[in-house]
N, C-alpha and C positions, 0 to 999 in steps of 0.2 A: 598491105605489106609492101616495102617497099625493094624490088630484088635488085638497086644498084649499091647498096651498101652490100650485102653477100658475097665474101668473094669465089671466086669460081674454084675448081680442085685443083687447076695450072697455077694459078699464082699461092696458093699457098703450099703448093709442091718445090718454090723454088724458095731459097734460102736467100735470105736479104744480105746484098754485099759490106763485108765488117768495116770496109774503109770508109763506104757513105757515111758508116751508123757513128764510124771514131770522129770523123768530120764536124758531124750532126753534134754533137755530142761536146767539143772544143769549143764552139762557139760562144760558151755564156762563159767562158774565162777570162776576168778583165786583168790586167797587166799591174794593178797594186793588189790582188790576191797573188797572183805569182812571186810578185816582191815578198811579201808578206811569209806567204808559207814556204818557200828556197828559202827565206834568212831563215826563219823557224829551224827546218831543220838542220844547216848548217851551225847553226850557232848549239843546237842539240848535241850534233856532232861535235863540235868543238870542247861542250863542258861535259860529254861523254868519256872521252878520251884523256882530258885531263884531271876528272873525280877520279876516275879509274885508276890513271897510273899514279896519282895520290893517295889512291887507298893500297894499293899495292907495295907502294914503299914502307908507309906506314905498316903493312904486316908482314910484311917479307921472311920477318924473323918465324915468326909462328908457321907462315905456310911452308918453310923449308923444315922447322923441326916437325909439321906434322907427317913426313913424309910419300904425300899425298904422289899417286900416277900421275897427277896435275903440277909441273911445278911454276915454276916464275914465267918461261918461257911460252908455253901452253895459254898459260892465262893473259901475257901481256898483247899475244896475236889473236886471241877470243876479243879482249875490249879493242884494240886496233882494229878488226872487222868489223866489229858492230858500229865501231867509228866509220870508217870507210862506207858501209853501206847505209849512215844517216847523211854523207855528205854525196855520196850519188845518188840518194832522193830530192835531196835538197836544189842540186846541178839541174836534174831531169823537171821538178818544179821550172826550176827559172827559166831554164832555156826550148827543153825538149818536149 
């Protein structure tokens, strides 16, 4: 048996550092996968936000006679979020 692969109770007492392992880790990202998936989601983004506020015009009438706690306003900042946080995934793909 061979006791230099074993490792001893000190090193596995100590907690491997996150930034080596995020390092370690970026390196198989090549720059047309970043392309690729930033447009992805911006462009997600983009037919997110305007399905949306197209189906909302289109029902406007029913969601106001149904008198829902939810009205026009509620819902147009719900798909606007969900917008917004597909196009800062999209951002953080490309760049960060």
């Amino acid at each position: 048996m061979n006791k230099d692969k074993v490792p001893t109770v000190g090193t596995l007492d100590k907690p491997e550092n996150l930034n080596s392992l995020l390092k370690q880790d970026r390196g198989e990202d090549c720059l047309p996968c970043r392309i690729v998936g930033g447009g992805a989601f911006l462009g997600l983004a983009a037919y997110s936000y305007i399905s949306g506020q197209r189906e909302l015009e289109k029902n406007q009438a029913r969601i106001l006679a149904s008198k829902s706690m939810f009205g026009m306003g509620s819902r147009r900042l719900g798909i606007a979020s969900i917008s917004i946080g597909l196009a800062w995934m999209g951002i953080w793909r490309l760049f960060l």
